[in-house]
N, C-alpha and C positions, 0 to 999 in steps of 0.2 A: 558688762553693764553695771551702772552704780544705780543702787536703788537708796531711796532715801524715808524716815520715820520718823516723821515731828508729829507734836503734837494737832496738828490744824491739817496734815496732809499724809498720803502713805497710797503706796501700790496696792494691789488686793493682796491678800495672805497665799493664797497659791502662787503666783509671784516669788514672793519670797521663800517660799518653800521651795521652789524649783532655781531658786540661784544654788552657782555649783562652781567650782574651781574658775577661774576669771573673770569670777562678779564680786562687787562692793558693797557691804551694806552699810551704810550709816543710821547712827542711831543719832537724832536730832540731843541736844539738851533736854527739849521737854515731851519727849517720845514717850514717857512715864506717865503723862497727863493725860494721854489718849484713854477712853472707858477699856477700848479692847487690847489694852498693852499688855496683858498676861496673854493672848494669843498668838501678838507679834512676837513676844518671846519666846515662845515655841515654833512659830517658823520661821525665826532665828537661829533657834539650834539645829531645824532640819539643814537650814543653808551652812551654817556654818561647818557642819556634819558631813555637807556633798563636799566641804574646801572653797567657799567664800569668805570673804575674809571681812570682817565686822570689825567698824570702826566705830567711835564715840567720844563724846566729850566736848567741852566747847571752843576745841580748838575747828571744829567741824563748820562751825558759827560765820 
């Protein structure tokens, strides 16, 4: 599954905590603008942690 984190939009955080080896996360451009982006980046590392593979940048754009 590809999960997606912009500033304006985003899964729930247990969501992404439970992405695991054959899920995508993308980190939008303005994912940073979010109030709760210090959260998503923690369940960011859980995903990335099970083998999701995290993507970013604005080629994502």
């Amino acid at each position: 599954m590809i999960y997606e984190i912009s500033a304006e939009d985003a899964p729930s955080l247990g969501d992404i905590r439970e992405a695991c080896a054959g899920d995508t996360v993308h980190l939008m451009p303005d994912w940073r603008e979010r109030e709760d982006w210090t959260r998503y980046l923690d369940a960011v590392a859980h995903a990335m942690a099970r083998g999701a593979v995290i993507q970013q940048g604005d080629d994502l754009v």
